[in-house]
N, C-alpha and C positions, 0 to 999 in steps of 0.2 A: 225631349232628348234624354235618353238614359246615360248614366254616368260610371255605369258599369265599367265598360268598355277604357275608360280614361283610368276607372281608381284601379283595373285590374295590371293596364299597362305599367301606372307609377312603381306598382308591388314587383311585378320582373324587376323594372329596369332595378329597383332598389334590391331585391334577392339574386340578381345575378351580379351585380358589382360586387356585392359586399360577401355572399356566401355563408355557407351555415359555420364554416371556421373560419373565416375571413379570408382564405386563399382565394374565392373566387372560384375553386373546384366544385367543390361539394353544392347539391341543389335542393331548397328548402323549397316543398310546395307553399304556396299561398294559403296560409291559414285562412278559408271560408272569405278569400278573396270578393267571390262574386255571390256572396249571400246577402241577405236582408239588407239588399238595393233593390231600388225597380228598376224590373227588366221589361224589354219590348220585344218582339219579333221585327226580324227582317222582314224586306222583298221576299226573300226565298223562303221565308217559314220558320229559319234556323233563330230560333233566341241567342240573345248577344250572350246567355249563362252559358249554352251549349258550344259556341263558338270562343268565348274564354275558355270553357274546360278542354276545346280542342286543340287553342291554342298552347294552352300551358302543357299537354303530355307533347308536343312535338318541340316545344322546350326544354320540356326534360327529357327527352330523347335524346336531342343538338345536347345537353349537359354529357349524359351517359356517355355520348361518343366521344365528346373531347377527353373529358377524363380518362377513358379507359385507355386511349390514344396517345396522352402525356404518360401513361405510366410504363405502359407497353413498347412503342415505339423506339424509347432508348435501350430499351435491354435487346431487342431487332439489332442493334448496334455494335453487339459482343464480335469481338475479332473471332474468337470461335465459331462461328457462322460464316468468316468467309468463305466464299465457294459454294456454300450451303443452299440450298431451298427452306424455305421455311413458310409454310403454309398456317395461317392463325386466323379460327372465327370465331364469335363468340356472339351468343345469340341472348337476349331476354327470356327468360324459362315460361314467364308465362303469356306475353307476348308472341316470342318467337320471331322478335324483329334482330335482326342483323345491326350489332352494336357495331364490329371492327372487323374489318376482314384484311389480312395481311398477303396477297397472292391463295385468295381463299378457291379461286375456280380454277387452279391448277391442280394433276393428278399427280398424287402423292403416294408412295409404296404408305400402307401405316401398319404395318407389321402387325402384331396382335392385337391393337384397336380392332383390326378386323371381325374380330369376336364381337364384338358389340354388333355387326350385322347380323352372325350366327343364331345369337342368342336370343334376340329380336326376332328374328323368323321360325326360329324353334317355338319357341312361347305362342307366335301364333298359329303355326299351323300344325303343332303337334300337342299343344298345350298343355299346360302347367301340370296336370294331373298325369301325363304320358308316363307311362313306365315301359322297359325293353325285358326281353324274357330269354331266359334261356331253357332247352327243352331235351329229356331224355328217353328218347324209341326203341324198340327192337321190333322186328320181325320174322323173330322168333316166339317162344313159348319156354314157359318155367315148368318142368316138372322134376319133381323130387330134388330139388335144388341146383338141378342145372337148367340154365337157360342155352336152349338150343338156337342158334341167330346168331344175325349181326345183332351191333349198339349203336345207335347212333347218339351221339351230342351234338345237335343241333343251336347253331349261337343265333340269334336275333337285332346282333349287334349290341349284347349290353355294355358298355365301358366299366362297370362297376363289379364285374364277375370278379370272386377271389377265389383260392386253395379252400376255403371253407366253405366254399359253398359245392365246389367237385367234392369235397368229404361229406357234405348234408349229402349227395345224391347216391353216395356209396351206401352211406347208411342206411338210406330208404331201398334201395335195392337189398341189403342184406337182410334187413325185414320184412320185406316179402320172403325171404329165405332162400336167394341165391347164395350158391356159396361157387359155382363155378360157370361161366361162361365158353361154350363150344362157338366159337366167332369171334370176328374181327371186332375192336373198338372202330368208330369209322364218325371222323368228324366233318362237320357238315357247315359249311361255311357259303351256303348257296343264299340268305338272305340278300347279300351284298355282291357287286361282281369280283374278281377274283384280281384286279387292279392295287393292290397292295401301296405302294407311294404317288403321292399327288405328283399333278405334272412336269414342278419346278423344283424339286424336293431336290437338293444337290446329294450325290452319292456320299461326301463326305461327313454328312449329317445323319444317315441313314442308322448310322450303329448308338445313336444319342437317344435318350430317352425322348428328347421334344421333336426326332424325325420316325420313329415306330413306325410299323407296318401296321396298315387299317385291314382288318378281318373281321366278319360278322363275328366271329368264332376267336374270342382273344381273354387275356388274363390280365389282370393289374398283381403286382406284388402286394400292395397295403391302401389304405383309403385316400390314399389323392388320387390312385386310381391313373397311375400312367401305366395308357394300357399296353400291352406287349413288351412289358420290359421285365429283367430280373433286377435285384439288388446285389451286388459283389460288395461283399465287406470285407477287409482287409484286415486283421491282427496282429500287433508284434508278436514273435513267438518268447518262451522263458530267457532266450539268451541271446547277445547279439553275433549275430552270423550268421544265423537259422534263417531257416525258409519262411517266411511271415504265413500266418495262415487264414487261407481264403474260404470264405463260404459264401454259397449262393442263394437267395431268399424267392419264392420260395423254392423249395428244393429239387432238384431236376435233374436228370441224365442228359436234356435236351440240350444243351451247352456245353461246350468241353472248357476246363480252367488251363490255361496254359500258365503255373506259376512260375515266373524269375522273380518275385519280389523276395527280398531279406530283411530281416533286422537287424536294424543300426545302432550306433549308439545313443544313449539317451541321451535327450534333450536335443541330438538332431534333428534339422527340419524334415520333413516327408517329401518325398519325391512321388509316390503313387502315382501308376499311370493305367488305365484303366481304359482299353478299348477292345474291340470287336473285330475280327477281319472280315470286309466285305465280302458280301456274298458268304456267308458263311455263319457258322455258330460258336469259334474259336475264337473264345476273350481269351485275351494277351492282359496278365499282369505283371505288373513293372517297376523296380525302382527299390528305394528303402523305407521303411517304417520303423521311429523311434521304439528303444525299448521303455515299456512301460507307455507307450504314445498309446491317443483318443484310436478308436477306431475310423476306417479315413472308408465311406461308402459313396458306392455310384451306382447310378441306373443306365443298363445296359437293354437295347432295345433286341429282339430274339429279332434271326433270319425267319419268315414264317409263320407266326405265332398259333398258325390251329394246331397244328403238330404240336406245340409249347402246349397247351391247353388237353390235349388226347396224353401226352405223357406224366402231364401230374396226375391227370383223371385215374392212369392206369396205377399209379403211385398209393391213391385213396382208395381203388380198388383192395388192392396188394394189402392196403394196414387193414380193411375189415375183413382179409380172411377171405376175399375172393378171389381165385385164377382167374388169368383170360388164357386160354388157347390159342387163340389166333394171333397170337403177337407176329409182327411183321420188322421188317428191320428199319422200313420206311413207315411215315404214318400214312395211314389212310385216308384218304375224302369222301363223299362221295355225298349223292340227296337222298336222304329220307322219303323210302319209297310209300309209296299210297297202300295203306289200310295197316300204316305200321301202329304199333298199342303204345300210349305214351305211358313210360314209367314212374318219370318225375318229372319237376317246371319248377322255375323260379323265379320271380318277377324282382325287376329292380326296383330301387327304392323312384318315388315321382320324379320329373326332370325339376322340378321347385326345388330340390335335395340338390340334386347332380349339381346345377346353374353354381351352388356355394365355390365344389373346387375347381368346377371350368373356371368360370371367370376368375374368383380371388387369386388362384395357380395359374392361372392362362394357361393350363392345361390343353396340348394342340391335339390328341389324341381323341379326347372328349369332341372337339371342333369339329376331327374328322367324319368322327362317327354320326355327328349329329346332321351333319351335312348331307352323309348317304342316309343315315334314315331318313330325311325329309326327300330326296330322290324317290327312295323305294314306296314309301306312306303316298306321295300324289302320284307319280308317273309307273310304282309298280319298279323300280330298276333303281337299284342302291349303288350307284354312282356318283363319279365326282361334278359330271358333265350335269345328271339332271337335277341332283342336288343343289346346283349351284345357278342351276339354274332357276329354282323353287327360291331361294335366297336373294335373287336380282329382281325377281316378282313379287315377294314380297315386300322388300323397301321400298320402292317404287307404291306403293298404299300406303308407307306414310313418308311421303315429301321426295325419295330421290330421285334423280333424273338416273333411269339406264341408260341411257346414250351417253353419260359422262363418268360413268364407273366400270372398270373389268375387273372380273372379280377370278381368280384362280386357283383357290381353297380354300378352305371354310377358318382356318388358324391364321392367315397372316405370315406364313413362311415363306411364302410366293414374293419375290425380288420383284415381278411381274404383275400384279394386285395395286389396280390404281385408284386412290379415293380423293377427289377434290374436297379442303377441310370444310367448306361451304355446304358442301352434300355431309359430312358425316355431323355437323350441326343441326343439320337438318332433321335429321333420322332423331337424334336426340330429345330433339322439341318434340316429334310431332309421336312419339312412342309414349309420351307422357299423359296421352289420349286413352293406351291400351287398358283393361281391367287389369291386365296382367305386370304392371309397370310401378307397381310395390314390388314383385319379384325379380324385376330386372334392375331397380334400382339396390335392392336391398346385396344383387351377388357384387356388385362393386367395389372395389379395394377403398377401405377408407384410411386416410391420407394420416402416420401417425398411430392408429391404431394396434395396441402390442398382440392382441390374439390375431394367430396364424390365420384361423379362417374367418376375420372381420377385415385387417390392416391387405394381407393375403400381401402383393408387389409393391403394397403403398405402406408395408406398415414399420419402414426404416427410412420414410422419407416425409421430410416436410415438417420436424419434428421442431417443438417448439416455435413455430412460426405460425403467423396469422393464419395458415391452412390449417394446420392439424386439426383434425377432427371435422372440418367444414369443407371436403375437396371428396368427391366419389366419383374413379374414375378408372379406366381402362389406361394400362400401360401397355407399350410398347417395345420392343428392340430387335435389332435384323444389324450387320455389318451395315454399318452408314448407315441406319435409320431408327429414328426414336420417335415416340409419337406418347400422347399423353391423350385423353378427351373422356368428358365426363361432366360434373358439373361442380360447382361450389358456393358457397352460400358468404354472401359480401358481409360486411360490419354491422350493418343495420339490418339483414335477416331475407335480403330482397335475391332471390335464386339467380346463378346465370350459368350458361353452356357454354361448353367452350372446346374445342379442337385444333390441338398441335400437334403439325406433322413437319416433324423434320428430315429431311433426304442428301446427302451427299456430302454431311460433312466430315473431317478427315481427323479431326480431334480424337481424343481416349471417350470423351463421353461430352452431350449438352443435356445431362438431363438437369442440370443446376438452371442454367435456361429455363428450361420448361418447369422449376419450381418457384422463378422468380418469378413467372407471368402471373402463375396461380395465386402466388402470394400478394400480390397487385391487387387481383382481382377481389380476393378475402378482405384487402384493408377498405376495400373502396366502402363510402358510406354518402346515400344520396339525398338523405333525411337529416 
């Protein structure tokens, strides 16, 4: 008879009473419990060594869940959650067993968690190396420095196009030695359909920079790259009474500034108010700015944005010294017709680049766009419909069930966007498989961290607490919904995933909640 079996059982029973700190929480494996004894095989073949070491991990499994259970559990109890949903899973990173599930198979809105789907299906099916292009036609002909034609600026859906890159394309047109164009500029936004706002997108959102119009054919103001928007900055002027003074970045006729703002007296607060009228291109500024006060900026999303795009072009035009002719009062669209001569191209930087201010910014623009490239890239048609539907097929290859998630944007703005936290655990684990999954881990906001584009949503939170620096993770927020999920690394260095979705509760905010979980999860130590 082997004795295994008996000396391995004494070592539990004595390592789970007594504990690695004496609480009884914490679980110390058996130091070479079942070594240099004899062992026999069973009936079934299984050695009594094999069958100890099976038994001890489903040991330390039954540990991991109570612990995680005692910790988590009571802060589930915050009176702020009444009313609430609150969806909680948390998986072993390299297992991928189901430690805690809190209402984990119910469908959760998870606001810009959503991106973690995005981004995951971007990486696979447009990969890491993708870059988007934008492209410069006529069909016309240069002779003695006019080009006779249209122009076309043809977009490919890059999110990352700037003013300096419509001024590279001036330049190179005026080095071939245009100096005047007989035609229309004519922007060409046919890569994508012409569907401008997702399907839930509330009107009241529309003129905010995180609701922008999606265009193959569109501008970011500066490198975070929200695309379709301008910058409205605000100035006191030298005296107070004065008109404060507005400029727009980058600079454009395509917008009209309707100013009532003034300045105040110094050391008053700022009232700045800073919006858009629907359906329109008329920002309204408003309100008072201290004299001597900071500059008070916002990003303002354009009615349109190819028109936004065709009018700085023609602005870059204009500083090298080239006319257009054809100026129209309206902008132009139109396809770039067959056997047009391409002038100039610009490729964006890889989406390994882009993923930094998607994800760290939860940038929804980027979401959009990535979404209909991946529409357009497998089905040919850069929509919201087949994009998104390229993104439901893709989770589903690693762990999700489609039958328990609807997905209805690529950003998480969608009030309608349902994820059980069970499924978005899942997707977590099983991405950990991809080659590309250093780059999806690496776009993650880490938790603490003061550089904008490391910390990105996470990097004023969690500070000085067992997380910082140990929590990577996607953030969340929608009216009545927060959501956290990512992963974080316990006390003793052992990985775990985790997914919080919060829905419907009525407080100013539960994101202290959802830093108390994390912080739990950081202290826990199972060695």
């Amino acid at each position: 008879m082997s004795f295994a079996p008996i000396l391995y059982m004494l070592l539990s029973l004595f390592t789970t009473l007594l504990g690695s700190d004496g609480t009884g929480l914490a679980w110390t494996k058996p130091v070479d419990a079942h070594q240099e004894v004899s062992v026999s095989d069973g009936a079934d073949g299984v050695s009594d060594t094999d069958a100890a070491s099976e038994h001890w991990e489903e040991q330390a499994t039954d540990h991991r869940k109570a612990a995680i259970a005692a910790a988590i559990d009571p802060i589930l109890a915050d009176d702020r959650l009444t009313g609430a949903i609150a969806g909680i899973s948390i998986r072993h990173a390299e297992s991928g067993e189901l430690l805690y599930s809190h209402m984990g198979d119910i469908g959760l809105h998870p606001a810009s968690s959503m991106k973690l789907l995005t981004a995951a299906a971007a990486l696979q099916v447009l990969g890491a190396d993708y870059r988007f292009s934008t492209e410069l036609w006529t069909d016309g002909r240069i002779i003695d420095g006019v080009l006779t034609g249209n122009v076309y600026l043809k977009g490919k859906g890059d999110p990352t196009l700037l003013q300096e890159d419509l001024a590279r394309f001036a330049s190179e047109l005026k080095e071939k030695g245009v100096r005047r164009i007989e035609g229309h500029l004519i922007g060409d936004d046919s890569w994508y359909d012409a569907v401008r706002l997702s399907q839930d997108m509330d009107w009241s959102d529309e003129m905010y920079y995180y609701g922008s119009q999606v265009s193959a054919l569109t501008l970011s103001p500066n490198t975070d790259y929200d695309t379709g928007t301008v910058i409205v900055e605000v100035l006191p002027a030298a005296k107070t009474g004065a008109a404060a003074v507005v400029t727009v970045s980058p600079e454009t006729g395509y917008v009209t500034i309707v100013n009532r703002a003034v300045t105040g007296s110094k050391g008053d607060q700022s009232t700045i108010k800073v919006e858009r009228e629907h359906g329109t291109n008329r920002i309204i500024v408003e309100g008072t700015i201290p004299l001597e006060g900071s500059a008070s900026r916002t990003w303002v999303s354009v009615w349109e944005p190819t028109g936004y795009v065709l009018d700085v072009f023609r602005r870059a035009l204009n500083a090298e010294g080239i006319s257009v002719e054809g100026i129209l009062s309206e902008p132009l669209t139109g396809i770039t017709p067959d056997g047009a001569t391409l002038l100039a191209s610009k490729e964006s930087a890889p989406l390994r680049d882009i993923l930094i201010p998607f994800m760290k910014l939860s940038n929804n623009g980027i979401a959009e766009m990535l979404t209909k490239e991946m529409g357009r890239i497998v089905y040919n048609e850069g929509s919201w419909e087949r994009g998104l539907q390229v993104i439901r097929d893709t989770v589903a290859q690693f762990g999700m069930d489609p039958r328990r998630i609807l997905l209805r944007d690529g950003s998480g703005m969608s009030h309608l966007t349902m994820i059980p936290s069970d499924q978005l655990s899942m997707l977590l684990y099983s991405v950990q498989k991809a080659d590309w999954y250093p780059l999806f881990e690496q776009s993650l906001p880490v938790a603490g961290a003061s550089d904008r584009m490391t910390g990105g949503t996470l990097r004023w939170r969690l500070l000085g607490t067992a997380a910082q620096g140990k929590v990577k993770a996607k953030t969340g927020s929608l009216n009545t919904v927060s959501s956290l999920a990512g992963y974080v690394t316990t006390r003793d260095g052992e990985k775990l995933i985790f997914s919080i979705l919060i829905n419907n509760y009525l407080v100013n905010s539960v994101r202290p909640i959802e830093d108390a979980i994390v912080v739990e999860l950081a202290k826990l130590k199972w060695n």
